[in-house]
C-alpha positions, -999 to 999 in steps of 0.1 A, spaced: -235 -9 62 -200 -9 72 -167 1 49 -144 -24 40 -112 -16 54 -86 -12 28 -49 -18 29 -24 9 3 4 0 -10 34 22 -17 30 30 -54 -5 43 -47 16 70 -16 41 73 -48 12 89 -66 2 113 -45 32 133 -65 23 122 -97 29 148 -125 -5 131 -138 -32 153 -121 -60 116 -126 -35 97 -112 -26 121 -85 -61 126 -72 -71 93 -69 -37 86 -51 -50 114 -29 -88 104 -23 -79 70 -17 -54 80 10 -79 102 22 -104 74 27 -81 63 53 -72 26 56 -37 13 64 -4 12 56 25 -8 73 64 2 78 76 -14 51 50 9 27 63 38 46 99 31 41 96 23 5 83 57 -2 111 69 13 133 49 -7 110 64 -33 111 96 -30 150 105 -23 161 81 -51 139 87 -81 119 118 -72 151 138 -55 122 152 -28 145 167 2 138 155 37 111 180 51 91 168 16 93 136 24 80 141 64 52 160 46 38 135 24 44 106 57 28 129 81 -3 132 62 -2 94 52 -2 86 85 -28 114 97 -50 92 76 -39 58 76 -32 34 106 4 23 104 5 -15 109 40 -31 123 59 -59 107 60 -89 128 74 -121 127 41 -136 123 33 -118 90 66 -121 81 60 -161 80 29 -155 65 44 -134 35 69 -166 30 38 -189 30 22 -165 6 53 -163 -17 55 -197 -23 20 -207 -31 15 -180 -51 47 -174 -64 48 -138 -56 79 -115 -48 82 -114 -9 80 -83 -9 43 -80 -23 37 -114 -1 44 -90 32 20 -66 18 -4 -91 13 4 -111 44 2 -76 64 -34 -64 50 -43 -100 59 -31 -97 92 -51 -61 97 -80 -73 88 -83 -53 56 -104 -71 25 -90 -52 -2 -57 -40 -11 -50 -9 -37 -17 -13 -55 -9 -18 -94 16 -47 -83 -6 -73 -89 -35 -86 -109 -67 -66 -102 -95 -88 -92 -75 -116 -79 -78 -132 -41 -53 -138 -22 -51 -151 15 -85 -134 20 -76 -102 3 -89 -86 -28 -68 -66 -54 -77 -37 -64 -60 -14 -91 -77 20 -78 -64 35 -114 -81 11 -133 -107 23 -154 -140 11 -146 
């Protein structure tokens, strides 16, 4: 039986530094699952982290080095940036959750962790999934 791949948004990366040791941990066994990510995750942890967690540079290399030693890094396009405008508009989504949607599309990935949207829902072949949910 093979895994679904899975596509992680930035709040999920955001927990890995969680004060809340549940949270924190399943940030951190879900990153270690592997999966992807795109640029635009990395670079809002990064916006992230120096803004409202005041993490210094080397901190923040740390955490994106071992995101990345897990996760494939997917590139924005122009494609999946028309894809994410498609998406915005029939589901009426912020464009920036439609590229992240558009860009697990894109990578094949059936499932997408991130508390930004509703948990369960389907959207241009992708599942939400709130990892922190309670079962």
């Amino acid at each position: 039986m093979s895994v679904e791949r899975a596509f992680i948004d930035t709040n999920v990366i955001v927990y890995l530094l969680s004060s809340d040791r549940a949270k924190a941990d399943r940030a951190e066994a879900v990153v270690a699952e592997g999966g992807v990510v795109s640029v635009q995750v990395l670079n809002e942890f990064v916006s992230v982290a120096r803004r409202k967690l005041a993490l210094d540079w080397p901190a923040v290399r740390e955490v994106l080095r071992a995101v990345r030693a897990n996760c494939a890094v997917a590139a924005l396009t122009e494609e999946i940036h028309d894809r994410a405008l498609t998406v915005a508009e029939k589901t009426g989504v912020h464009i920036y959750d439609a590229a992240i949607i558009a860009a697990a599309s894109a990578n094949n990935c059936k499932r997408l962790y991130t508390e930004d949207l509703t948990h369960g829902q389907r959207i241009d072949g992708v599942r939400i999934e709130n990892p922190f949910k309670p079962a």
